[in-house]
C-alpha positions as CSV (number, residue, x, y, z in Angstrom):
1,X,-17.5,-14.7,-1.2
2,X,-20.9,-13.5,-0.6
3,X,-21.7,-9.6,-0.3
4,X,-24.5,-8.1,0.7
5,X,-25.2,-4.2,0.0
6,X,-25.4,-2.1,2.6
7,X,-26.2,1.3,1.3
8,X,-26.8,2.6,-1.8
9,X,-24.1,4.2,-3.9
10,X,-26.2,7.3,-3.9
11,X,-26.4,7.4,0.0
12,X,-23.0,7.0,0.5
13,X,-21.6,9.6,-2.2
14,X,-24.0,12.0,0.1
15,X,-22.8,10.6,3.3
16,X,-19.1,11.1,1.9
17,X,-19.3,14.6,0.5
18,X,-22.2,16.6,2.1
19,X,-22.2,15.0,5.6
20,X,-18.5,14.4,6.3
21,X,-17.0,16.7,3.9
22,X,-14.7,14.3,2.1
23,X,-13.2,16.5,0.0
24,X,-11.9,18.3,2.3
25,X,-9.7,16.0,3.5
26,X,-7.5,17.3,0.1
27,X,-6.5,20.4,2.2
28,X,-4.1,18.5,4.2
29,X,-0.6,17.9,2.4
30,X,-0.7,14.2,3.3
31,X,-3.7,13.7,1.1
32,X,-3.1,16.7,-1.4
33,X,-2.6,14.1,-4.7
34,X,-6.5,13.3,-4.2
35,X,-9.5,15.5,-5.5
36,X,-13.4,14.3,-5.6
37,X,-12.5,13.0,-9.5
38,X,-10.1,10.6,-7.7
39,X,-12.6,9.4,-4.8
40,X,-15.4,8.8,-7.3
41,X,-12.9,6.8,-9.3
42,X,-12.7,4.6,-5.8
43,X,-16.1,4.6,-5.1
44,X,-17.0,3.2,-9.2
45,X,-14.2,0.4,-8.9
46,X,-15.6,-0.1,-5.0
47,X,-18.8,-0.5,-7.0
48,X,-17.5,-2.8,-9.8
49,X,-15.7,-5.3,-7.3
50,X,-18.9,-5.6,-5.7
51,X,-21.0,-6.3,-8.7
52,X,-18.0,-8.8,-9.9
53,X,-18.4,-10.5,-6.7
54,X,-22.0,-10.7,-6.8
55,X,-22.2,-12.7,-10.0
56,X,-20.6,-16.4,-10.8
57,X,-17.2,-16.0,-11.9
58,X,-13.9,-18.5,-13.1
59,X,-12.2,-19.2,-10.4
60,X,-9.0,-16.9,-11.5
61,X,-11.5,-14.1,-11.9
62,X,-13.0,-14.8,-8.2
63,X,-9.2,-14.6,-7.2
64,X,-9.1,-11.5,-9.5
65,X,-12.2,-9.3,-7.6
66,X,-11.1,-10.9,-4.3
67,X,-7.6,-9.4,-4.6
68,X,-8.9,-5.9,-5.7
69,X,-11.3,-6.4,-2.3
70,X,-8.3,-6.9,-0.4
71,X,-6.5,-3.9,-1.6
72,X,-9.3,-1.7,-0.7
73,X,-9.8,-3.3,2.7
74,X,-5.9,-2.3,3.3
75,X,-6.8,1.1,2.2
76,X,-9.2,1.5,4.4
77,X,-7.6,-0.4,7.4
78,X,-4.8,1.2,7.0
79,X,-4.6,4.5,5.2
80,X,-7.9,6.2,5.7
81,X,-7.6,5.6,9.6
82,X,-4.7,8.3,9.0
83,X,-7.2,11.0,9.2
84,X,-8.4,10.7,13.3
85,X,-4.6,12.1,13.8
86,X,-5.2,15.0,11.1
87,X,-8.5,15.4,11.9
88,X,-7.5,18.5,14.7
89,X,-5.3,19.7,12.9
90,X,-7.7,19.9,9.6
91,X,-10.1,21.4,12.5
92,X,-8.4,24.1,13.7
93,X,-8.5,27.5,12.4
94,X,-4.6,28.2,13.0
95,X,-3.4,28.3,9.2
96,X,0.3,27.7,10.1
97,X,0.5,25.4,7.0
98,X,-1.1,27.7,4.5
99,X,0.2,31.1,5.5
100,X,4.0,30.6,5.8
101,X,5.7,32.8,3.2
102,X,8.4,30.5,0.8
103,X,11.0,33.4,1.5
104,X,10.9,32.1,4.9
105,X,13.0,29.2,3.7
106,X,15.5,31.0,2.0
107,X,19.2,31.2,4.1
């Protein structure tokens, strides 16, 4: 599998953070287990399935990076496409999901 490089890593970590303001996407509950430490650890591997691709490999460790591609292509096919529903929601100033007191729970 060829690849070709599209960006630079150092583009896209500014893309990601200062443009679109990735790590806020942590706010919402649905995505609360991830924090910048866990996207950069996406982005590295992102960067070292690339590089594995790029170079001649045995054919189990083609099938090896290929497989890690795939997984990250269901990620973001799949998972990350999860957001444009949020997205209002992470928008809007209302703070329903934040401010509701714990007691309120209690019978």
């Amino acid at each position: 599998m060829a690849t070709t490089k599209f960006i630079s890593e150092r583009n896209l970590r500014f893309l990601l953070y200062e443009v679109f303001d990735l790590e806020s996407l942590a706010d919402h509950p649905y995505y609360q287990e991830y924090n910048r430490k866990m996207f950069d650890m996406v982005l590295e591997q992102m960067v070292a399935i690339q590089k594995g691709l790029e170079k001649k490999r045995s054919r189990s460790e083609t099938q090896f990076y290929n497989g890690k591609f795939h997984a990250f292509r269901f990620f973001f096919s799949y998972e990350l496409p999860k957001i444009h529903g949020l997205a209002p929601r992470l928008t809007d100033s209302d703070r329903v999901t934040v401010e509701m007191q714990p007691e309120l729970f209690n019978d």
